[in-house]
N, C-alpha and C positions, 0 to 999 in steps of 0.2 A: 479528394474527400467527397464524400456522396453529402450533399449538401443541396437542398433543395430552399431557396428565396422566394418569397411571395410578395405580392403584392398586399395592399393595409385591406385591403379585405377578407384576401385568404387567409390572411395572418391572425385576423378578430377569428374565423371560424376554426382553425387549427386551435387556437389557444382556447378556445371554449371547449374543444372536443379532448386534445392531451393535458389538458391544464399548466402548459409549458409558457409561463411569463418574457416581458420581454420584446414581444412586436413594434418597430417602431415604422413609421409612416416611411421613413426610405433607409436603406443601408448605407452605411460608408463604408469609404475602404481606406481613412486616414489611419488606420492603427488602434485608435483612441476607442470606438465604441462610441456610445451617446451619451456618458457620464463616466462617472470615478467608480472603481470598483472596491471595496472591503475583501480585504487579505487576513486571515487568519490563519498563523502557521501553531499546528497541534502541541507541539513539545519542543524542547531541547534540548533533552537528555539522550541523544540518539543520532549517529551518524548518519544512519539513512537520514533523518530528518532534517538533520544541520544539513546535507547538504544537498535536501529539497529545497533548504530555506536558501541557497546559494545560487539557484539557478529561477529561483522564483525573484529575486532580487535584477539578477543578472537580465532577465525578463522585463520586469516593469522599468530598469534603467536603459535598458534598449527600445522603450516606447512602445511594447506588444499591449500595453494599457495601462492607462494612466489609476493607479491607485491610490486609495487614502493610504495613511502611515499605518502600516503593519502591524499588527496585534499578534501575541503568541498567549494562545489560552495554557499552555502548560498542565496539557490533560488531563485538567478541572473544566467538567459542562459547567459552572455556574460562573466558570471567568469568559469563557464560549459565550454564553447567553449574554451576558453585560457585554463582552465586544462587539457580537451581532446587533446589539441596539444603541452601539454608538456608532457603528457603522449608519446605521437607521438615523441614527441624528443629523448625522452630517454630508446628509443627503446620496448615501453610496446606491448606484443603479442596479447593481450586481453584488454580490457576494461567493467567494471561494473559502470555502472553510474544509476538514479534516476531521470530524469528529470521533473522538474515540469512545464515546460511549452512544452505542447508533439507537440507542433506542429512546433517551433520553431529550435527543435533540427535537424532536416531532413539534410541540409544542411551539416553538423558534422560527421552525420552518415554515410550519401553516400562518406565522405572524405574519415571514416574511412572503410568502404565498398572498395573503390579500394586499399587501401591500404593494403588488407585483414587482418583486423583487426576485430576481431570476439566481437561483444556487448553483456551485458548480463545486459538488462535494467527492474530494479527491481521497484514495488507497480506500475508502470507506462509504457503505450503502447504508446509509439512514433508513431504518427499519420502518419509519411513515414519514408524513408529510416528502410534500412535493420538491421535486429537483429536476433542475434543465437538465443535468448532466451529471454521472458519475464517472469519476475517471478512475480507473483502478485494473488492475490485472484479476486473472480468474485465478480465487485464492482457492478454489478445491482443485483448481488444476496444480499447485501447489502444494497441499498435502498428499495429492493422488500420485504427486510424482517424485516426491519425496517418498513415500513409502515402497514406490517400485526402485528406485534408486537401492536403499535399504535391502530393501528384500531379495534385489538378487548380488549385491554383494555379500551379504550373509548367508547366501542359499538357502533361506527360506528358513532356517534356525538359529537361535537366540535368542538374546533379550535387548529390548529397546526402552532406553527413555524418551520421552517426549517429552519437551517444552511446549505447554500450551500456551497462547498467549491470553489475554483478557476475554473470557468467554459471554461478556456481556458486549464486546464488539464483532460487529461480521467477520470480520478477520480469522479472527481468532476461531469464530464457531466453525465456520468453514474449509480451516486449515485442518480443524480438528477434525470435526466429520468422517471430509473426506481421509484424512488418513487414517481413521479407525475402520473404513468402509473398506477401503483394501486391503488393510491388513488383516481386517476381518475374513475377509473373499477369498487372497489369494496367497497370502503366508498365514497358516492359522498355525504354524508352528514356532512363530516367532512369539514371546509374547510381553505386550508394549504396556510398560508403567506412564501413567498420563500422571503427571506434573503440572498442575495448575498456579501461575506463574505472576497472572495480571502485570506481563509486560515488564518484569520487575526482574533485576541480573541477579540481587545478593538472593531473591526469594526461589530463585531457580538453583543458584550455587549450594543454599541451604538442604533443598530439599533432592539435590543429586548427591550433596554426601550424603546422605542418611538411606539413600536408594544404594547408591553404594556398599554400604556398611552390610546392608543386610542381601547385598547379591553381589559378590565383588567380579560375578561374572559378564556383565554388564558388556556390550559389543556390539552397540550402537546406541549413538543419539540423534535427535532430530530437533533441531532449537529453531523456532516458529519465524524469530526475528535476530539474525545475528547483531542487529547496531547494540542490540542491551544483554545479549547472552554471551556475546564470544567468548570476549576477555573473563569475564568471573570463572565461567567454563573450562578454558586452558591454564586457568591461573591453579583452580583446583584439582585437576588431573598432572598438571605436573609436577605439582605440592605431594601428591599421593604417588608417583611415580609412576603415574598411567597413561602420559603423554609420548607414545610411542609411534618413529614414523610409519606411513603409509608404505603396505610390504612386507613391515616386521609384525615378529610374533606378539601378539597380545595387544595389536592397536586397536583402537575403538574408531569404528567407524563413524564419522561425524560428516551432515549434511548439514545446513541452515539455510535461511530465506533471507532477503537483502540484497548481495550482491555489492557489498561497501570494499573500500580498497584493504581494509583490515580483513578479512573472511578471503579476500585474492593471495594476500601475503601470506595466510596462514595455509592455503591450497599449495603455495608454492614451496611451505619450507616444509610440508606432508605433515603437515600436525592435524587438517580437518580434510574433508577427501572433496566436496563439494558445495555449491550453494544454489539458489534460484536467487537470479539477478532481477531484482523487483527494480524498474527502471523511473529511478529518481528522477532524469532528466525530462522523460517525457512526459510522469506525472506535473511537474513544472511547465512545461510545454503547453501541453493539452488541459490544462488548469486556465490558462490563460488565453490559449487560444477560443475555448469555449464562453467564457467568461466574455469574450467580443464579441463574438457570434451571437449571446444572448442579446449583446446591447442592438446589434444590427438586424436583430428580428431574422434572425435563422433558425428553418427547424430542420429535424434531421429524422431520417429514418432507418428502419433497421434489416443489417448488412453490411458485409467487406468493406474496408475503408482503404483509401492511398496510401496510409502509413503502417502496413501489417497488420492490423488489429480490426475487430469486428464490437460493431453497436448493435446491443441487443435491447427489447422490450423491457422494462422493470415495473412491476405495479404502481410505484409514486414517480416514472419517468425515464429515461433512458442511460445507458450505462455502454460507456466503452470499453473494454476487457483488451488493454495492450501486452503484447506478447512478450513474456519474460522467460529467456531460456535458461538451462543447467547448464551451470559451469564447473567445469573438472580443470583438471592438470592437462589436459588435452586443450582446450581452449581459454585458460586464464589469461592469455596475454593477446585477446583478441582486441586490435585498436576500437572496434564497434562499441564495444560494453563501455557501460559510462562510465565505472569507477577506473580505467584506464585514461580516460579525456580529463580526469580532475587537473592537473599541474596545465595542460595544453589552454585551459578557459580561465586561469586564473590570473 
């Protein structure tokens, strides 16, 4: 890991210059950090998430840092905000939080900013206020490659749904963007109904039958986040008898984002053709490992790292972009992918 340690001097002038909290007079290497950290897991209406929350658990019980009791804001910012400030009560050094509405949080942040209170804000880049760390994959490399997924298995003709997710989260706008930027570029003969969804499986269900209805030629989807789309998805296509396998005539091409053992299973029985393996495990990982690193007065700069993935510059702080690959029928049973290691860690 490109990791650069300073001494309490360096450290005062770094932190004055990135505004990256967190320097402490000497580092350790017990595990621990210099204090307790604040845990806030975003939701739990979502497999991906349930089982970030699984290996973020699995994490602080193996001593990677000692945390206070876990909070799940249930992606409401205003249960966010009251957690972040009892975290602040109870004296937490650090904070890892998830936010799902990135623009909203700023306010919290700049709190916990003077407070010097170091963030390590995971899947999600808070649109201001400061942060040690983002941890997340590059979600336009995700729409971007999702739409070339698409685009040459349809040869560049048809019609596409989209699941957009919550266009008030990075995520979401990003997924979006770039998949309208491709599609734009380089199928402009395809042409893609955006479904705006706010994360939400029956609001996506709703609004693909009535896409349906009125195009029943429909032949391809792209669902932004399979933990909340899948099922509504396949529950309604097989209701309509449009659940057809991969191969056969009149399938609907289906991509998603995730990477959950449900979206593998469904690769494997040819009901969906692919997904991007958004990697739970090392979102958990590197949530926690950075969250130490804040307490030890580490700062980091930007470039290739020892774990595949590359830290880039962010205007409120620095952001890891870990590598999540496409998964087909060609490599769904690859032991690497973490939704394969679920039964092996449990």
């Amino acid at each position: 890991m490109r990791v650069r340690t300073t001494s309490a001097a360096a450290c005062a002038v770094l932190l004055a210059v990135t505004a990256l909290a967190g320097c402490n007079r000497e580092s350790t290497d017990d595990g621990a950090g210099a204090g307790k950290v604040g845990i806030d897991l975003p939701r739990s209406d979502s497999d991906f998430w349930n089982s970030y929350q699984s290996y973020i658990e699995k994490g602080v019980k193996a001593g990677d840092v000692k945390a206070l009791p876990l909070t799940n804001s249930q992606n409401d910012i205003g249960k966010l905000v009251a957690n972040v400030q009892t975290f602040t009560d109870q004296g937490a050094k650090a904070v890892v939080m998830a936010p799902q509405d990135t623009g909203a949080i700023a306010e919290s942040l700049n709190t916990l900013n003077d407070k010097k209170i170091p963030v390590v804000s995971v899947d999600t880049r808070p649109d201001k206020g400061n942060v040690y760390m983002v941890v997340r994959a590059d979600n336009k490399a995700y729409g971007t490659n999702a739409c070339k997924y698409l685009g040459e298995q349809l040869k560049g003709k048809g019609k596409v749904v989209e699941f957009q997710g919550d266009l008030s989260s990075i995520n979401g706008r990003d997924r979006s963007q770039a998949f309208k930027a491709c599609m734009d570029k380089d199928y402009p003969g395809i042409k893609v109904f955006e479904l705006a969804t706010d994360w939400k499986g029956d609001v996506a269900s709703a609004k693909l039958q009535s896409t349906l209805a009125a195009h029943p030629d429909i032949n391809g989807i792209y669902m932004q986040a399979g933990g909340v789309f899948l099922q509504p998805t396949l529950a309604l296509l097989e209701q309509k008898k449009l659940l057809k396998p991969t191969g056969t005539a009149g399938h609907i091409t289906i991509i998603s984002n995730d990477g959950i053992p449900e979206e593998f299973d469904a690769i494997r029985a040819g009901k969906i053709d692919a997904t991007i393996s958004q990697p739970a495990d090392l979102y958990a990982k590197y949530a926690l490992y950075y969250a130490k690193a804040a307490l030890d007065g580490k700062t980091f700069k930007e470039g290739p790292t020892d774990h595949d993935s590359n830290i880039i510059k962010i205007p409120n702080g620095f952001e890891d972009q870990l590598p999540a690959p496409l998964v087909t029928k060609d490599n769904v049973d690859d032991p690497k992918l973490w939704a394969n290691q679920l039964e092996k860690k449990s």
